[in-house]
C-alpha positions as CSV (number, residue, x, y, z in Angstrom):
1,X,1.8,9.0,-21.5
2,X,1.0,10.5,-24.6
3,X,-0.1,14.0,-25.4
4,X,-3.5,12.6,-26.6
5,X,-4.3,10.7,-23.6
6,X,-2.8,13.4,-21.3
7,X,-5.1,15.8,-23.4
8,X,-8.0,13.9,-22.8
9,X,-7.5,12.8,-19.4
10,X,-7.7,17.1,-18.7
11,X,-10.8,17.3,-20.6
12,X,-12.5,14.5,-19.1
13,X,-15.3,15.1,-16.2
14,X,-14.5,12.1,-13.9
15,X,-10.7,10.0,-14.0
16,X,-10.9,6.3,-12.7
17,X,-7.6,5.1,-11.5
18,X,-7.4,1.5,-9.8
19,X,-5.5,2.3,-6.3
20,X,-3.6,-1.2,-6.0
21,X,-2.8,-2.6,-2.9
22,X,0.7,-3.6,-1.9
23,X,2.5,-5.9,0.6
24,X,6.0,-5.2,2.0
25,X,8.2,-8.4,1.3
26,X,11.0,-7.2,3.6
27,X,10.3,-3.9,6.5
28,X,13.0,-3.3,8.4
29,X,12.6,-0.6,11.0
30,X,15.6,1.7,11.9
31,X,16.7,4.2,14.0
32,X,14.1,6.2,16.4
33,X,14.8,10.2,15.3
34,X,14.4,13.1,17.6
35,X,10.8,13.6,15.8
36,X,9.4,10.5,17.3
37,X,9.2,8.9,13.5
38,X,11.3,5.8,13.0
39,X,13.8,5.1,9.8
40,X,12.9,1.9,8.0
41,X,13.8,0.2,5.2
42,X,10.7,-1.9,3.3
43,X,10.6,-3.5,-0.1
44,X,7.0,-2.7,-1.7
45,X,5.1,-4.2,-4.5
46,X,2.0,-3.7,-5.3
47,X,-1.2,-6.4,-5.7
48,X,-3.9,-6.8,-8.6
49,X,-6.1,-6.0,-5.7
50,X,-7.7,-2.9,-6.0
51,X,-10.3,-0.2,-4.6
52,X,-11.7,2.0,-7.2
53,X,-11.1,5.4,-7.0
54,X,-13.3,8.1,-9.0
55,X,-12.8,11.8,-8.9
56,X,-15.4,14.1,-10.4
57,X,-15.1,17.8,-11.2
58,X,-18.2,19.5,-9.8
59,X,-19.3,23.4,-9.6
60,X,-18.0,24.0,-6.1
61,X,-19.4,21.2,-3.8
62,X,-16.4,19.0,-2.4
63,X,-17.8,15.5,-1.1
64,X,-16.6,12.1,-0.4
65,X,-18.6,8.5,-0.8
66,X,-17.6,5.1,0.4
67,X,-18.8,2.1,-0.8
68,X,-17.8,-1.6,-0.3
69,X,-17.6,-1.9,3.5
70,X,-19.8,-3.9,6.1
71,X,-19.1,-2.1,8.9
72,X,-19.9,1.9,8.2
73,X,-18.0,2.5,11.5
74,X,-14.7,1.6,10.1
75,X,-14.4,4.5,7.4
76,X,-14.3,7.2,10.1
77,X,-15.5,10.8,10.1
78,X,-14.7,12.4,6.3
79,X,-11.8,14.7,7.6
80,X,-10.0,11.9,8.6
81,X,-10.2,9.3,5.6
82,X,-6.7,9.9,3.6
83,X,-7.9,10.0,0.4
84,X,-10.2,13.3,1.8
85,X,-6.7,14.7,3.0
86,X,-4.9,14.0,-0.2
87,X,-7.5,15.7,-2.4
88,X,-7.3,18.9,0.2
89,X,-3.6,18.9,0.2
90,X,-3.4,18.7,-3.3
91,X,-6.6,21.7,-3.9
92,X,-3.6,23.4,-1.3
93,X,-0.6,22.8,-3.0
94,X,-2.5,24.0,-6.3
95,X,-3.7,26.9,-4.9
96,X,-7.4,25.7,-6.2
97,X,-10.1,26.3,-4.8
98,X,-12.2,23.5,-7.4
99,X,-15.1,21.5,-6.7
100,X,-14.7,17.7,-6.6
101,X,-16.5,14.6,-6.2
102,X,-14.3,11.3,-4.8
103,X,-15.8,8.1,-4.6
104,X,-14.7,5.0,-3.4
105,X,-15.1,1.5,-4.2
106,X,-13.4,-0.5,-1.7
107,X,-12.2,-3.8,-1.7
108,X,-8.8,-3.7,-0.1
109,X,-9.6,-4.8,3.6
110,X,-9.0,-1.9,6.1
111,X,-6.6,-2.1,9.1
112,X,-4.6,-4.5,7.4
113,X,-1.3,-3.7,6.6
114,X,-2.2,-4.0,2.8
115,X,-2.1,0.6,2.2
116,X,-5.9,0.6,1.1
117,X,-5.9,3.9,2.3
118,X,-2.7,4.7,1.2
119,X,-3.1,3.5,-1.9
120,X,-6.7,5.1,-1.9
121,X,-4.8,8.6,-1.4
122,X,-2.4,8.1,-3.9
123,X,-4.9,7.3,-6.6
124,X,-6.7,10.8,-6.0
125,X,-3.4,12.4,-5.9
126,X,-2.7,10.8,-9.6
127,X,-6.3,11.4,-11.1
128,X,-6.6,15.3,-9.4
129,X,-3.1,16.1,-11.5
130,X,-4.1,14.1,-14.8
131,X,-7.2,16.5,-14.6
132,X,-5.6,19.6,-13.9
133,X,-4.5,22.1,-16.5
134,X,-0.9,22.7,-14.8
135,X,-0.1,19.7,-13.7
136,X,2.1,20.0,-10.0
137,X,4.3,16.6,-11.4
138,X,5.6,13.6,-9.7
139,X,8.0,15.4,-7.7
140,X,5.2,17.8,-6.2
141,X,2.9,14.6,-5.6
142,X,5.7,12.9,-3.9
143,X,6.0,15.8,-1.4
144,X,2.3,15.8,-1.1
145,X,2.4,12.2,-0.3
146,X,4.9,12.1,2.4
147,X,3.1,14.3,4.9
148,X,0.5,12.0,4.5
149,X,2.2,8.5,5.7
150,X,5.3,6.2,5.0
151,X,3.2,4.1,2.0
152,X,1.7,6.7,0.3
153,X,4.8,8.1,-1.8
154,X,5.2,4.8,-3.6
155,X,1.6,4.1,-3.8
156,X,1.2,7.6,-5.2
157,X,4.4,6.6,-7.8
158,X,4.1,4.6,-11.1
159,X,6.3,2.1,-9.5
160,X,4.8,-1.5,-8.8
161,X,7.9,-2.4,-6.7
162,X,10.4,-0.3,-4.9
163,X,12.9,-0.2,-2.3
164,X,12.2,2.4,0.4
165,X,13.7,3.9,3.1
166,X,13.6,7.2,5.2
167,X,10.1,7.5,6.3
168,X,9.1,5.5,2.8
169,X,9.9,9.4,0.8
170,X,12.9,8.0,-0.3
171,X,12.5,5.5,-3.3
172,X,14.5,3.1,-5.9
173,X,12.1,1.8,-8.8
174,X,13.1,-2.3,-9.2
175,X,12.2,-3.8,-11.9
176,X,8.9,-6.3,-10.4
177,X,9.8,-9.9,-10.4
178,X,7.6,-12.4,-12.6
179,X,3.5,-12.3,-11.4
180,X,2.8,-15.0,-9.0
181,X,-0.5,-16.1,-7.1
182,X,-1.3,-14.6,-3.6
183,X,-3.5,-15.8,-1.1
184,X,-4.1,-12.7,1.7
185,X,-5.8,-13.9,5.3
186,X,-7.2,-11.3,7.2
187,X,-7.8,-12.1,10.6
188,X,-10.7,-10.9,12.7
189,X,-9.1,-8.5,14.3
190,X,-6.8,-5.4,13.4
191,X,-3.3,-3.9,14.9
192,X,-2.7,-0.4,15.7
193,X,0.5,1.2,13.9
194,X,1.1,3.2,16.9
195,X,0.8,0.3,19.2
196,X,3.0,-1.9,16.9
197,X,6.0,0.6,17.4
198,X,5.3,0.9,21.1
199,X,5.6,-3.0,21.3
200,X,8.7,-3.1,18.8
201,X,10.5,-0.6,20.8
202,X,10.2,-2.1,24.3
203,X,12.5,-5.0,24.0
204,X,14.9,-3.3,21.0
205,X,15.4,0.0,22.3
206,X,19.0,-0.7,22.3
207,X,19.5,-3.0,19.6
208,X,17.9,-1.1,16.5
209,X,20.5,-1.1,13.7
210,X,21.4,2.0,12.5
211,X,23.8,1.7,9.3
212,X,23.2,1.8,6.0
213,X,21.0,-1.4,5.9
214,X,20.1,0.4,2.3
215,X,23.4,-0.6,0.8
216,X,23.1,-4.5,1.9
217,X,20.4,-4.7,-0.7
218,X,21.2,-4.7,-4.7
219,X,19.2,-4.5,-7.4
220,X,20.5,-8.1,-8.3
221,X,19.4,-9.6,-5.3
222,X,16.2,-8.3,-5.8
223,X,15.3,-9.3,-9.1
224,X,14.0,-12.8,-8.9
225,X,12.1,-14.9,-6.2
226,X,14.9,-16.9,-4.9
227,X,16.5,-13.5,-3.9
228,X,13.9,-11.7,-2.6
229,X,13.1,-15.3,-0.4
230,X,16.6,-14.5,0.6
231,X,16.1,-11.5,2.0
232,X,12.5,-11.6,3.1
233,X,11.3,-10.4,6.9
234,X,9.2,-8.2,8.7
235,X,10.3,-6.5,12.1
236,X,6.6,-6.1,13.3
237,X,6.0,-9.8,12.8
238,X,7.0,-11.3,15.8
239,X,6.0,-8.6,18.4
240,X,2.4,-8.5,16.8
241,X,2.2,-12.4,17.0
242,X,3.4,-12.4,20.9
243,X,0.0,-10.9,21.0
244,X,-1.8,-12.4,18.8
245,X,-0.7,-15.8,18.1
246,X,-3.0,-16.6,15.4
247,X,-0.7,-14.5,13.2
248,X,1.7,-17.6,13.9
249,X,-1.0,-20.1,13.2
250,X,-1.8,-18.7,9.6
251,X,1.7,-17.9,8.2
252,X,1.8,-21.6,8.8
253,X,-0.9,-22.8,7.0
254,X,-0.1,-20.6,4.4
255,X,3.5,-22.8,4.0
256,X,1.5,-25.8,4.6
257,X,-0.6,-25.0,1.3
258,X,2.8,-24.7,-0.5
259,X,3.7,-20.7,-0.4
260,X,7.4,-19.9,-0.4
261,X,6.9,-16.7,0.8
262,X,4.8,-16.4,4.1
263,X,4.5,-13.6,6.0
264,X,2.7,-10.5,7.6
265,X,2.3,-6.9,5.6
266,X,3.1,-4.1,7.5
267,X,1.9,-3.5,10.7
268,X,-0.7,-6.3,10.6
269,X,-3.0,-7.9,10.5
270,X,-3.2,-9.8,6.9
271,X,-0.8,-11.8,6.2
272,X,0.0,-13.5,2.7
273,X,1.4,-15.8,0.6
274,X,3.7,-15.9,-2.4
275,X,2.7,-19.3,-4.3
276,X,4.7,-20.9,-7.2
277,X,2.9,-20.6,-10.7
278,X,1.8,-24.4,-10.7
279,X,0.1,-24.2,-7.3
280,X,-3.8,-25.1,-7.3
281,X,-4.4,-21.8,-4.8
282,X,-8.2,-22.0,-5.1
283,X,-8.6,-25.4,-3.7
284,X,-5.8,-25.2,-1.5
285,X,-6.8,-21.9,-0.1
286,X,-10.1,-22.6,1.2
287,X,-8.8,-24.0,4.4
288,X,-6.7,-21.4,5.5
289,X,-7.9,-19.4,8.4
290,X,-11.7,-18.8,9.8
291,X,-13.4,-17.3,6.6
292,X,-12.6,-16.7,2.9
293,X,-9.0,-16.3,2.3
294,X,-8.3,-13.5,-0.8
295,X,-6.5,-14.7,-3.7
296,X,-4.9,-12.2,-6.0
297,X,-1.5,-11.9,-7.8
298,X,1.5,-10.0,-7.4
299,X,1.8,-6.6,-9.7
300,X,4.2,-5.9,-12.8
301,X,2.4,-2.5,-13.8
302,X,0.5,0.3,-12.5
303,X,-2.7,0.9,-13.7
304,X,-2.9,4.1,-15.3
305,X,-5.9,7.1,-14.7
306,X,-8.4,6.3,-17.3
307,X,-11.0,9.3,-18.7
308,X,-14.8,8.4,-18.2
309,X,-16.5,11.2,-19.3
């Protein structure tokens, strides 16, 4: 960033940054620690798709405003909503007592597995220090970012794709391999995070690996598609589906249409699909699963905070 944009960005009123969504195209999860978190090992990279995050200096007011989503009963009480907590933790960490003004323009589905709210957080974590006068810098934002959840430290990053491991604090920026299409499916219904562990840890409480999965993994075999293919896999993937086959139904479809990549983000519930360049995805796509199925592409930048006023 230059010192003209930085300088402006500072001055400006309101900072727009794009809060892309992500998918993980391998999650391993590790060891169980004494805390009751779990040790994983996920690769990340981020979508085109996008909410639209806005923060606005005001007087003294603080205030949050959704927009973009059907069901009002999904966003959750204010307090809750994590790009609410990331704007309080940073006004914490700064020692600033500020007014602001977030608003959000959502179009990442919720409960998915895709970090809309992650990536939601990390956005108002990036715009609150391009506006500030002493910036806290990346390494403060990261700390910020892990007390809030696994995906927000790389979503809060200028990386598009990254291994992670620890509780996701702990990241390697790869360069991203070459954009493809992606068709996302969100079911009709979601999957609890907690629950997903519960499930996950039943049958495997013995048979977690616990080495240094981490050093299996080079930057070489994760720099094209034929690698990453290689190494591709989700450990949520088939507990979720024992309980809701449909997951099952619509990575198949997905393989059907041609993607060489089929699989389920995170936790659940979307799943997606890595298609080759050539692939017709819009007429393809249309008959995979019960409604609309998303079509984006994969990520080879972040979008940088942007001045409005």
């Amino acid at each position: 960033m230059t010192n003209a944009v930085a300088r402006s960005l500072r001055d400006a009123r309101t900072v727009e940054v794009q809060a892309q969504a992500k998918v993980n195209l391998r999650l391993r999860i590790l060891a169980r620690e004494a805390s009751g978190f779990h040790q994983l090992e996920t690769l990340l990279l981020r979508l085109d798709l996008s909410d639209t995050v806005r923060v606005r200096r005001t007087d003294s007011t603080r205030s949050l405003d959704v927009s973009g989503v059907a069901d009002s009963a999904a966003i959750g009480p204010t307090d809750r909503n994590l790009a609410w907590r990331a704007a309080m933790a940073y006004c914490d960490a700064a020692g600033s007592t500020d007014g602001f003004a977030i608003e959000l323009e959502k179009r990442i589905p919720i409960g998915g597995g895709l970090g809309g709210g992650s990536a939601d957080a990390g956005a108002v974590l990036r715009a609150m220090d391009a506006m500030a006068e002493k910036p806290l810098g990346v390494a403060a934002l990261l700390r910020i970012a892990y007390t809030l959840g696994a995906d927000v430290p790389f979503l809060s990053s200028d990386h598009a794709y990254a291994l992670a491991w620890g509780r996701g604090e702990r990241l390697l920026a790869l360069k991203p391999p070459p954009k493809r299409q992606v068709v996302l499916v969100v079911p009709p219904f979601g999957v609890n995070t907690a629950e997903a562990y519960s499930w996950l840890a039943a049958p495997r409480a013995s048979a977690i690996p616990v080495g240094d999965a981490v050093g299996a993994l080079t930057p070489a075999s994760l720099a094209t598609w034929k690698g990453i293919l290689a190494l591709a896999a989700n450990d949520f993937e088939a507990v979720v589906a024992t309980r809701h086959p449909a997951i099952t139904d619509l990575i198949e479809q997905l393989r059907h249409i041609g993607a060489f990549i089929a699989m389920m983000s995170g936790s659940g519930s979307a799943v997606f699909g890595i298609m080759p360049t050539s692939a017709p995805v819009t007429e393809q796509s249309e008959g995979v699963g019960a409604g609309p199925a998303l079509l984006t592409h994969t990520a080879t930048r972040v979008e940088p905070p942007v001045p409005l006023d």
